[in-house]
N, C-alpha and C positions, 0 to 999 in steps of 0.2 A: 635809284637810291645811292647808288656809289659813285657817277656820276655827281650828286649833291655834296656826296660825302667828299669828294675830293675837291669840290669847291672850298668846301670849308677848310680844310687842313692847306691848301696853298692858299687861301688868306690868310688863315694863322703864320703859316709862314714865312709873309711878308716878300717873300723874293717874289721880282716880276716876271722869270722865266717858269718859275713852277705856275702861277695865275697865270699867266698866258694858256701853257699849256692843258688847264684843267676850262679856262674858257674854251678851248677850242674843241675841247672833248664837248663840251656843253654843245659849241653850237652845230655840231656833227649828229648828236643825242639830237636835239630839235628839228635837223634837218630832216634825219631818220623819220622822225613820227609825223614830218610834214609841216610841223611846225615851223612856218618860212619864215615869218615874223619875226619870231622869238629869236631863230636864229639868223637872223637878216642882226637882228640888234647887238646880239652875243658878237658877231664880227666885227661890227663898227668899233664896238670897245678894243675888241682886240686891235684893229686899224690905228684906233690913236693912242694907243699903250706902246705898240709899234713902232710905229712913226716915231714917236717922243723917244725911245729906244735908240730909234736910227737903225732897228734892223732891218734887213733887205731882205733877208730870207724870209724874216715870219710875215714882213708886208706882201711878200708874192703868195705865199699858203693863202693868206686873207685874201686876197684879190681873188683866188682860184677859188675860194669857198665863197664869195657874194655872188662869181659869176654862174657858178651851179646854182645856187637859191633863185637869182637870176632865169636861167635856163628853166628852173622847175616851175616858175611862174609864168612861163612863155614870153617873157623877155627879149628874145632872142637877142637882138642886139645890145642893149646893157650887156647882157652876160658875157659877151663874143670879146667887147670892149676891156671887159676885168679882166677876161680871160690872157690879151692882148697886155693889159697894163703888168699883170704878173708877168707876162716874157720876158716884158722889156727887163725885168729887176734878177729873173731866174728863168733859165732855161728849162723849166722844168718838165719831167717828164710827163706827166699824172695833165698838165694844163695841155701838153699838145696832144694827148690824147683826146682830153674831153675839146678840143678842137676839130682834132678828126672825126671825133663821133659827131659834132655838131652839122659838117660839114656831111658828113655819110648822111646821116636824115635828112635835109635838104638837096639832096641829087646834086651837089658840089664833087661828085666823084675823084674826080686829080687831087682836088685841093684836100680832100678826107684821106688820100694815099701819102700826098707828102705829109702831112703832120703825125699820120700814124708811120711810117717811115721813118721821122724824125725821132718819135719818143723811142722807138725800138734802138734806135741809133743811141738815145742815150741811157735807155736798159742793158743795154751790152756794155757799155763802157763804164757806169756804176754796176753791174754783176746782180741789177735787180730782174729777181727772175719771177716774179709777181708779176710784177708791170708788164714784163715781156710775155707772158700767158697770157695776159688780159688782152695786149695790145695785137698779137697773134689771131689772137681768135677772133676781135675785131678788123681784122687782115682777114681772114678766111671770112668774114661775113660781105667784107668792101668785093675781093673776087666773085663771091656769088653772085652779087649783085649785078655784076658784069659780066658774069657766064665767063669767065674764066678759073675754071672747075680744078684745072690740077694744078693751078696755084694756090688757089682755095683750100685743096688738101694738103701741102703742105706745108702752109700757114698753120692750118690745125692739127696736123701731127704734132708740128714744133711747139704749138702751145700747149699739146695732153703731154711733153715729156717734160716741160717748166712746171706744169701744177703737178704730176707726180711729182715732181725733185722738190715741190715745195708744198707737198701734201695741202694744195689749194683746190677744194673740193667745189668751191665756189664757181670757180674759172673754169677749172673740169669740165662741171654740168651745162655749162654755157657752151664751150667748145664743144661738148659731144651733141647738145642741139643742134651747133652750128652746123656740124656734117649731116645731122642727120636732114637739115634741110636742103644741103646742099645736092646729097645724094636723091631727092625726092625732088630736087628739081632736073 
């Protein structure tokens, strides 16, 4: 409903930065509910509102959200591709993660450590401490995997004192599974 609602008022208001933004809300909404479609379509618009814009930032967000709708329809490669075309325009943090996680589920191991490496690289240097929870804990999951255990722990230490510092309960619950399977292996 507010999602709709905020469709409506950034059309009303004619700017193309607020309708971008309220598309993008939409097609994040669609993606959620699996909606891949809907939000496959929602991006393209944004893609050529974009482009026609010249911005480079909001075409790299766009690229990073076709190659997850991408990825969630097992894609693979599309997705890797978009994932890939956003780098080239923004380094952005959030795309070489969902690189590395791409790369961690495929037993591409190295290649899953540098790009989560990399995004942590650039969680530190913008003072995002979200990303770097997520990305952390995602780190203690790449070690398990390797049976390198007490690196493992403290990847997820350093990610349970980001979600405390950023009351990210989400990350939390993810990083406290992480050890608990780490410790159970």
């Amino acid at each position: 409903k507010y999602t709709m609602e905020a469709q409506d008022a950034a059309k009303k208001s004619g700017d193309s930065y607020t309708i971008t933004k309220a598309n993008r809300l939409l097609a994040m909404l669609y993606r959620s509910q699996n909606e891949l479609d809907k939000a496959m379509e929602v991006y393209k618009k944004i893609l050529i509102s974009s482009k026609h814009a010249n911005d480079s930032m909001e075409i790299a967000w766009t690229y990073n959200g076709i190659g997850i709708i991408h990825m969630m329809k097992s894609e693979y490669d599309e997705g890797l591709e978009y994932w890939k075309k956003s780098l080239d325009l923004n380094s952005a943090s959030s795309t070489m993660s969902n690189i590395g996680l791409y790369y961690k589920d495929i037993n591409r191991l190295d290649e899953a450590k540098k790009y989560i490496l990399k995004s942590l690289e650039l969680d530190s240097i913008s003072n995002n401490y979200e990303s770097a929870a997520f990305n952390l804990s995602n780190l203690g999951a790449l070690y398990t995997k390797t049976n390198e255990f007490e690196k493992g722990i403290e990847a997820f230490k350093r990610s349970l004192a980001f979600s405390d510092s950023t009351n990210n309960y989400f990350d939390k619950e993810e990083t406290l599974l992480g050890l608990y399977k780490l410790y159970q292996k």
